[in-house]
VOBA-1610 file (N, C-alpha, C; in pm, whole numbers, padded with zeros to 5 digits, always signed):
BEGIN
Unk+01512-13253+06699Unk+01471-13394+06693Unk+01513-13455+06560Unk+01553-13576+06556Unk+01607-13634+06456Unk+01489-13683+06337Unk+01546-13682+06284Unk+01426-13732+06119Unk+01394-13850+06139Unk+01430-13974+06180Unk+01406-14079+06224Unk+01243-14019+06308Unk+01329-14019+06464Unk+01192-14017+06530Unk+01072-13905+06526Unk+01102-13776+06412Unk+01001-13724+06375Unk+00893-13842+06284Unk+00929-13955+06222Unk+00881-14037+06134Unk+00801-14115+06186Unk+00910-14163+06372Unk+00828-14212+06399Unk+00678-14160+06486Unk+00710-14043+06549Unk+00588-13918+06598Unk+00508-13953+06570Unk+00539-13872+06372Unk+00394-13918+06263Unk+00346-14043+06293Unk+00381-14134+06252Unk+00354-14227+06266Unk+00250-14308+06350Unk+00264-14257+06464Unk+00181-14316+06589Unk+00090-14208+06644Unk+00095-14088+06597Unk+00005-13970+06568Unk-00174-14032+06506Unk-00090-14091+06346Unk-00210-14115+06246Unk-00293-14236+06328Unk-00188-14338+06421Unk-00289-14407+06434Unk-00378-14420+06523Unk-00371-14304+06619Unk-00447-14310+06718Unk-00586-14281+06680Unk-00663-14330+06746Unk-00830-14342+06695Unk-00892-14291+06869Unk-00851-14336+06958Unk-00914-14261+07065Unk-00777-14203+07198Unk-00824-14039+07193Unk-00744-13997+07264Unk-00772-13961+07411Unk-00661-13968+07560Unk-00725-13934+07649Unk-00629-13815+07662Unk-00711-13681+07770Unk-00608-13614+07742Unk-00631-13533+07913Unk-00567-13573+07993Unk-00528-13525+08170Unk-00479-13397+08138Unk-00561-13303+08228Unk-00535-13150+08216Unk-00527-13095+08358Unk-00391-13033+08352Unk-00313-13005+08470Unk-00318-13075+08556Unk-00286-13191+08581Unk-00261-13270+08694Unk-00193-13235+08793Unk-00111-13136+08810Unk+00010-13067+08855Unk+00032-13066+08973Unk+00157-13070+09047Unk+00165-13043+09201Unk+00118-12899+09221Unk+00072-12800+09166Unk+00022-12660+09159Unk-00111-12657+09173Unk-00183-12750+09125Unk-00339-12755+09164Unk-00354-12870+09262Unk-00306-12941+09278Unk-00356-13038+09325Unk-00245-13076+09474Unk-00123-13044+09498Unk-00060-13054+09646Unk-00015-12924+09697Unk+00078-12831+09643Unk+00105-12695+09684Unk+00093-12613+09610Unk+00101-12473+09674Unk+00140-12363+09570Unk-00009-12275+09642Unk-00038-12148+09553Unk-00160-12068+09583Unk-00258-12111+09516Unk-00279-12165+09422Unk-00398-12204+09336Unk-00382-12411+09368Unk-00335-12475+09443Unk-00364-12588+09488Unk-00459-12611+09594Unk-00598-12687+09532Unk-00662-12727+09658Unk-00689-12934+09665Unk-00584-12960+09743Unk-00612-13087+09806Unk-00714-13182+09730Unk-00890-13117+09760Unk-00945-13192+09711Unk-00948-13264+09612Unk-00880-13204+09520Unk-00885-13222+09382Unk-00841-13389+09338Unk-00746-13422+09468Unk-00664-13556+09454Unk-00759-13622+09405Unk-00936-13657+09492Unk-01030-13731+09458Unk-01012-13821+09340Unk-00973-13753+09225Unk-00998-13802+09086Unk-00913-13869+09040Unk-00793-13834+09139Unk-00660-13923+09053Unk-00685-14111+09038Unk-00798-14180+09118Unk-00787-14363+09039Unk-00817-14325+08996Unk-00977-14264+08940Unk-01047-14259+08859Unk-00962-14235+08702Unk-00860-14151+08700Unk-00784-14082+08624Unk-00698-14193+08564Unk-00660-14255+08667Unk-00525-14392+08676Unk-00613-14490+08570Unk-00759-14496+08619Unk-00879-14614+08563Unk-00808-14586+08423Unk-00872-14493+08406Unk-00856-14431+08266Unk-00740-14418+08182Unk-00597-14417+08230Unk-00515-14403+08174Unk-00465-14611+08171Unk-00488-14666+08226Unk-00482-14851+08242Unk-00564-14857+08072Unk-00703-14815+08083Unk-00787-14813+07980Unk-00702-14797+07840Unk-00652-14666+07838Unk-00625-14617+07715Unk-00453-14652+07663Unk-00436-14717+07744Unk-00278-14803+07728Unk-00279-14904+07625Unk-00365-14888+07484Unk-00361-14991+07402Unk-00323-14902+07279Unk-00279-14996+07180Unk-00192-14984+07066Unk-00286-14871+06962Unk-00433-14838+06973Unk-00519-14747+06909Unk-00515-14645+06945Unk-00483-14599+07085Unk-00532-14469+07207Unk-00412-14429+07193Unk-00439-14306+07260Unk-00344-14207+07273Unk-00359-14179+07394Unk-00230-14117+07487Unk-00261-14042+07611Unk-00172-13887+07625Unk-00207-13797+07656Unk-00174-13641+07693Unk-00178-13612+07770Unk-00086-13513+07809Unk-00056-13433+07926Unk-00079-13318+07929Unk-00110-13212+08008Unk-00135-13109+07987Unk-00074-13058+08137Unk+00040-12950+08125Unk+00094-12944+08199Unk+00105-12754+08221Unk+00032-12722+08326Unk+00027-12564+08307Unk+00176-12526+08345Unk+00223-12444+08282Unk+00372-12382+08273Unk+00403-12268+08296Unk+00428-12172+08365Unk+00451-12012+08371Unk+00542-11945+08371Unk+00609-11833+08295Unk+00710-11808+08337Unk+00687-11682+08403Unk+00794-11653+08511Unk+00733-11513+08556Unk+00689-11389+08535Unk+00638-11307+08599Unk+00537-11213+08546Unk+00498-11236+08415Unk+00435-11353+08415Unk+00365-11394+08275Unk+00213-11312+08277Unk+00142-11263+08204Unk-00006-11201+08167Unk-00091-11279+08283Unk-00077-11413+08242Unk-00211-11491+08355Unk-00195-11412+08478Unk-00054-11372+08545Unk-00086-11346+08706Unk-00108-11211+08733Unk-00195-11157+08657Unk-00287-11040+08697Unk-00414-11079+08675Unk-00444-11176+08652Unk-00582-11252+08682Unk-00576-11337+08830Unk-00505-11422+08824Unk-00463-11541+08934Unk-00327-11503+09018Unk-00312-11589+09093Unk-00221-11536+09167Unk-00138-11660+09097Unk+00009-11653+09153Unk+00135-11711+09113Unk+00088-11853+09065Unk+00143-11917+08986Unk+00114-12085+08991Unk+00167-12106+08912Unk+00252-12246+08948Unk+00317-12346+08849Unk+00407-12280+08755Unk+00511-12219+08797Unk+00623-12121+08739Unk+00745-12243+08707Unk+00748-12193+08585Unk+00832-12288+08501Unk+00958-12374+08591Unk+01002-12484+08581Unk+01101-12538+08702Unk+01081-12517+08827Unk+00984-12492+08881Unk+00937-12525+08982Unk+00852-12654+09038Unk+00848-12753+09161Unk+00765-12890+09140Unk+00638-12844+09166Unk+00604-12675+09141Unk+00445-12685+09116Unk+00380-12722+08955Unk+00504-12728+08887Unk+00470-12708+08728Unk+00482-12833+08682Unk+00483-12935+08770Unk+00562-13101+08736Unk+00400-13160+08751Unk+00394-13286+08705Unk+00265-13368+08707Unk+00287-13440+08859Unk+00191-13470+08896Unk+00198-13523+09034Unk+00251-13657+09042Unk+00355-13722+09125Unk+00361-13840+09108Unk+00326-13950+09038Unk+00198-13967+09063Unk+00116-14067+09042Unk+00109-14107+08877Unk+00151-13973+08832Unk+00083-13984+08670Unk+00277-13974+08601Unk+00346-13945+08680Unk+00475-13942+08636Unk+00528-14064+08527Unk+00540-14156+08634Unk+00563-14333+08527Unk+00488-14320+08405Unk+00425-14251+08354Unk+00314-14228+08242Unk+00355-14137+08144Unk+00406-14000+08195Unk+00474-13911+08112Unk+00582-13956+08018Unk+00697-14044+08019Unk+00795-14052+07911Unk+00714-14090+07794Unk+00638-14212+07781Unk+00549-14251+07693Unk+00422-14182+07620Unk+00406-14080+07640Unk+00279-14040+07638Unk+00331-13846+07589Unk+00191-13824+07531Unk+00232-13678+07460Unk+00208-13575+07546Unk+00325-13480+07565Unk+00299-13419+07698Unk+00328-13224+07612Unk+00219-13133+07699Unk+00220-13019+07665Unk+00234-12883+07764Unk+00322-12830+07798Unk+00305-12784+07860Unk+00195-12602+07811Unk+00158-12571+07897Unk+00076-12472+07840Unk+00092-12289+07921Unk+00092-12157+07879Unk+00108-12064+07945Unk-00029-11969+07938Unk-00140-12059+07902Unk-00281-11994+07909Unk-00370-12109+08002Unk-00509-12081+08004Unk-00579-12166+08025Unk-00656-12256+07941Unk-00588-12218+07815Unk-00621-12327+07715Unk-00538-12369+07630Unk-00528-12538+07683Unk-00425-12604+07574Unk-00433-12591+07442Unk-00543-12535+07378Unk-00557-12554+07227Unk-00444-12436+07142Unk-00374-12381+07266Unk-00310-12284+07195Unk-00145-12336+07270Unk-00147-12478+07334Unk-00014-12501+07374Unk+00106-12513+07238Unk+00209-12532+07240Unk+00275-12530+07135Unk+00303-12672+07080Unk+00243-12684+06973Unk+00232-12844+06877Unk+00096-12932+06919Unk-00007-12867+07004Unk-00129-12944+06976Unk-00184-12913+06914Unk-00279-12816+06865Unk-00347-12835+06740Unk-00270-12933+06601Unk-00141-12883+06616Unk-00105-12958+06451Unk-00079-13127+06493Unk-00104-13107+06625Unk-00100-13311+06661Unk-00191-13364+06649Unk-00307-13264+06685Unk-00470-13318+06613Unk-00491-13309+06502Unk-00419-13223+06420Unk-00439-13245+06287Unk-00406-13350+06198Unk-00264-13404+06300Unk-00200-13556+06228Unk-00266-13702+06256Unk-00381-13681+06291Unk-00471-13790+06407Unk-00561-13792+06314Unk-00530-13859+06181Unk-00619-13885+06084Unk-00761-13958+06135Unk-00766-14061+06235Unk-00872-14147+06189Unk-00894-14154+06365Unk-00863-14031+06467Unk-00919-14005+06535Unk-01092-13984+06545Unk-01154-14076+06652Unk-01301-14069+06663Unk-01333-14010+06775Unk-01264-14046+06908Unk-01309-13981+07046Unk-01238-13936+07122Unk-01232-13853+07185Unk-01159-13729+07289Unk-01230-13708+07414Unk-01117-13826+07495Unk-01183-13814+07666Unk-01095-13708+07731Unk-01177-13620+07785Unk-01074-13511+07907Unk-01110-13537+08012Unk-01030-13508+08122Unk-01005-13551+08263Unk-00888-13435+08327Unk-00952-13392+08455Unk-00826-13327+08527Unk-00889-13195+08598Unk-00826-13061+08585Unk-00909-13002+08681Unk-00829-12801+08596Unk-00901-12719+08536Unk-01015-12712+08722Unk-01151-12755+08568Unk-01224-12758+08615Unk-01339-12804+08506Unk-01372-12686+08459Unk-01442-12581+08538Unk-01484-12460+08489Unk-01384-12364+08440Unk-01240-12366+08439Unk-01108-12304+08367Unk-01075-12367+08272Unk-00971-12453+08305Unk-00880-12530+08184Unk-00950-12613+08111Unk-01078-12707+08151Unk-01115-12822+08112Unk-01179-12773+08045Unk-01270-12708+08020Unk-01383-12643+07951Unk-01329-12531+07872Unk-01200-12464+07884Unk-01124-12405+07781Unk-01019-12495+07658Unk-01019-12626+07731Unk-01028-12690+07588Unk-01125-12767+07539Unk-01248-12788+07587Unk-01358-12872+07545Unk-01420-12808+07402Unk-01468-12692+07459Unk-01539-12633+07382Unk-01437-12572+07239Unk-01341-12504+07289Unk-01298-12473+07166Unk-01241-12604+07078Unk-01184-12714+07129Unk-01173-12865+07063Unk-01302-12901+06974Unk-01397-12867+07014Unk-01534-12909+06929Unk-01561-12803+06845Unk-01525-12684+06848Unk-01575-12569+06765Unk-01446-12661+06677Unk-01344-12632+06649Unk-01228-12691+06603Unk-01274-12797+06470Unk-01316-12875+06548Unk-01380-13040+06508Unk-01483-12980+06397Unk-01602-12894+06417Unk-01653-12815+06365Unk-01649-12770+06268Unk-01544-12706+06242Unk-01450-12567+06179Unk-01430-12661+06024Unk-01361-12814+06041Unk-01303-12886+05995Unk-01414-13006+05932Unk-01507-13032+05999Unk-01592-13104+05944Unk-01550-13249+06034Unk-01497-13215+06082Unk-01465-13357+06173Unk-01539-13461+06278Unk-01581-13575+06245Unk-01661-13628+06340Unk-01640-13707+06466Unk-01567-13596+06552Unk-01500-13666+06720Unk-01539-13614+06799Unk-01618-13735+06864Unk-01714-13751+06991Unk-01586-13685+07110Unk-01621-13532+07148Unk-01532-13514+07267Unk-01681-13556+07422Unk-01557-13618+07480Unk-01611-13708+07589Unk-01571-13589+07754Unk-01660-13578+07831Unk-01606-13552+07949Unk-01676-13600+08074Unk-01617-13705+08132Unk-01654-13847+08255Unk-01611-13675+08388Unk-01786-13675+08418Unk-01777-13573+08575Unk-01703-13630+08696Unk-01684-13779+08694Unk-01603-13845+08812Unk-01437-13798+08786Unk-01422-13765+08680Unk-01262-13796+08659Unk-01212-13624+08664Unk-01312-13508+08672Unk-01295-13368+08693Unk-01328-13309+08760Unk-01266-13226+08845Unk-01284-13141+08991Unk-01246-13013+08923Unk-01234-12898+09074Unk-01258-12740+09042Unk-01226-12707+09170Unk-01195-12609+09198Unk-01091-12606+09337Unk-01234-12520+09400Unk-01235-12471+09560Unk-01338-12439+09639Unk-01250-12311+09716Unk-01305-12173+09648Unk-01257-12057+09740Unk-01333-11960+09764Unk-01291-11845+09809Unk-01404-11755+09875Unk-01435-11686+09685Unk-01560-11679+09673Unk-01602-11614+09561Unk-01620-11753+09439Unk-01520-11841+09450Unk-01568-11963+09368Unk-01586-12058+09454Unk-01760-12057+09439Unk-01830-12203+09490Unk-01780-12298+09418Unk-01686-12407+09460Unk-01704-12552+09353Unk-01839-12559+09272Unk-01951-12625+09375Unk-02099-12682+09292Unk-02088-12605+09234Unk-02094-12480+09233Unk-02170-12352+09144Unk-02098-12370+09020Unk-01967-12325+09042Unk-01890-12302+08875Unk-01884-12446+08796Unk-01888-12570+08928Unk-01924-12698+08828Unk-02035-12685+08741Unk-02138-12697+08815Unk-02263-12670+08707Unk-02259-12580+08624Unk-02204-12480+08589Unk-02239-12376+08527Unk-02140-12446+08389Unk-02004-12484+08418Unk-01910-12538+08282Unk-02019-12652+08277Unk-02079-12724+08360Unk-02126-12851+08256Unk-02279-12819+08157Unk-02332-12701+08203Unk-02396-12702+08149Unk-02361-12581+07978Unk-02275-12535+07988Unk-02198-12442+07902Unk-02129-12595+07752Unk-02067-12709+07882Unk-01999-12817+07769Unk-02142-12903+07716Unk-02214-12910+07757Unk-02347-12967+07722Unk-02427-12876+07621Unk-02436-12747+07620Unk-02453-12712+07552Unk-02397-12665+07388Unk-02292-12694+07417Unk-02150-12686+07284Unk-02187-12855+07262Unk-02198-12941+07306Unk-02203-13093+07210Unk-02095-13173+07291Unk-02056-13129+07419Unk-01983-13198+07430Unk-02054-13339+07579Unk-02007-13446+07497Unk-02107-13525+07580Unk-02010-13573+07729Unk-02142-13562+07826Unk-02089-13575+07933Unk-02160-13702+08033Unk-02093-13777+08099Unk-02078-13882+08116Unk-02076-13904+08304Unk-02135-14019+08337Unk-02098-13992+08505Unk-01958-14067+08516Unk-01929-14164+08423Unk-01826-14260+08422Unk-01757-14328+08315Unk-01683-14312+08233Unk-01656-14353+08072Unk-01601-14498+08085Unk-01642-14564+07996Unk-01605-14709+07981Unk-01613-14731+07841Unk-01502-14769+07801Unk-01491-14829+07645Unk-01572-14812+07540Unk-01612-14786+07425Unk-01654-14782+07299Unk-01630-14920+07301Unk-01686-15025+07250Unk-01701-15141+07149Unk-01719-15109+07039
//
């Protein structure tokens, strides 16, 4: 990347003050593949709401894009998903027109906090105050960056309200994972870490 637009990166890094950040939106969870379940679509206005919202000159918006390459570690936990160049590893349509503009990560765990260049992008987010997440599955990815994002915040002395709106996050439904069940169980796990949770997020004034 050229020195120019590393300048300009920085730049629009420091000034973001509220960030949103869509986690795995992917054609892999959400239309095909083995770990895609349908339902999940539910959330995408809600998601859209939210990304209309945060389209101003203060906010920030992120991507979080699960990435795999084969016989990667994860798939002796899970079965196959979202293998690198494949359109399970791509963001779903809907949120596509959104990606050139917007900071996008792809990730080979279930937690972005270890994708490559986010932590040091939160670190350049000087006068960052709030951190909305949105996307799926809630009780995996979403809650593997909630909590460690606030221990983080923590760590640092940092005072950012991480936000998580229950309308805008789903959790896929299979034999052995009840949806309700593992929902409740991450919200009450992110509730108990500080992270405030919301039926519907609407603007800070």
């Amino acid at each position: 990347m050229k020195k120019e637009k590393l300048e300009m990166k920085r730049e629009r890094l420091e000034k973001i003050k509220d960030l949103l950040i869509i986690v795995d939106m992917v054609n892999g969870f959400v239309r095909e593949g083995n770990m895609a379940d349908p339902y999940i679509a539910h959330i995408i206005p809600e998601q859209l709401r939210l990304i209309n919202m945060f389209q101003r000159s203060d906010a920030g918006i992120a991507f979080i894009k699960d990435n795999h390459e084969l016989g990667c570690s994860e798939f002796k936990r899970y079965p196959e998903h979202c293998v690198i160049g494949t359109k399970e590893a791509e963001l779903i349509d809907e949120f596509k027109p959104f990606e050139k503009d917007a900071l996008v990560y792809p990730k080979n765990s279930t937690s972005a906090m270890f994708a490559p260049g986010f932590v040091s992008d939160i670190e350049q987010m000087k006068y960052l105050r709030e951190v909305v997440i949105a996307g799926c599955c809630t009780d995996i990815c979403d809650i593997n960056l909630a909590i460690p994002l606030q221990n983080y915040f923590d760590e640092f002395n940092r005072d950012v309200r991480i936000v998580v709106p229950t309308n805008a996050v789903e959790t896929y439904d299979a034999p052995g994972h009840s949806r309700d069940e593992y929902t409740q169980m991450a919200y009450k796990l992110m509730d108990q870490a500080g992270i405030q949770l919301v039926k519907k997020y609407e603007r800070r004034r």
